[in-house]
Structure formats: C-alpha cells, structure tokens
N, C-alpha and C positions, 0 to 999 in steps of 0.2 A: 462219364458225366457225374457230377457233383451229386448229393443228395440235395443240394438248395435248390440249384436248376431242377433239377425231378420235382420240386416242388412247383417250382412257378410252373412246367408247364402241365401241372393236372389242376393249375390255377386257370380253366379256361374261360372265356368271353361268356359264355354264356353261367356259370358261375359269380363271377365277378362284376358281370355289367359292363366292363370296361371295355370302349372305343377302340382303344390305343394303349396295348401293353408294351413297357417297356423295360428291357435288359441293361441297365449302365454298369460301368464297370470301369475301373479307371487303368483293368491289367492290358491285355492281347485276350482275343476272342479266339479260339481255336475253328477249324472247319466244321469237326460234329456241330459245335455250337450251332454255328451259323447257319448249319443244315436244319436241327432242333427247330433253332427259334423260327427259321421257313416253314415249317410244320406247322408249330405251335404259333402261327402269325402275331410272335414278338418281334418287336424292333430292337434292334440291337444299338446303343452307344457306345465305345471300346473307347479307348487311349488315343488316339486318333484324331477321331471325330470332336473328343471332346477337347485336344487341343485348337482345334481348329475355330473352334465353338468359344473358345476361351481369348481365343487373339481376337474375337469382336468381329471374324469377319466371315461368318455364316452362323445364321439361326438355326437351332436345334430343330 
C-alpha cells in the first residue's frame, strides 16, 4: 500500500466530517485496495467506472 493511501485512510469520517469519501483514480484498483477502502468506508472510482461515467451513460 502506497504511503498516499495510508494517508487517506487515517483521514477518517469522524476527522474529516465527510459523508462520503472518495478514492478516484484514473489507474486499476488492485484487491488490497479495494479490501482498505471496505474498511476504511471509501468509495472507490477506478478506470472503469470512470469510463463509463464519461460515455454519459451513468452518474457517478
């Protein structure tokens, strides 16, 4: 795991305030991640999602 990710996730909800944290990333998301961000209740956007998000036909 990255030292940036280590960051967001000792960036927690109750720290931050925030609703709804979120991971974008325009690479591939690997599994630890995806296991992390499960923990750390971030939402993840990958390369993917965000093509998908880009062709207009699903909202983020």
């Amino acid at each position: 795991m990255t030292a940036r990710l280590d960051l967001v996730g000792r960036d927690r909800p109750e720290v931050h305030g925030a609703d709804v944290a979120v991971l974008v990333t325009n690479g591939l998301v690997t599994g630890p991640v995806v296991t992390f961000a499960g923990q750390q209740r971030l939402q993840v956007v990958d390369r993917q999602i965000l093509a998908v998000w880009a062709s207009c036909s699903r909202p983020l």
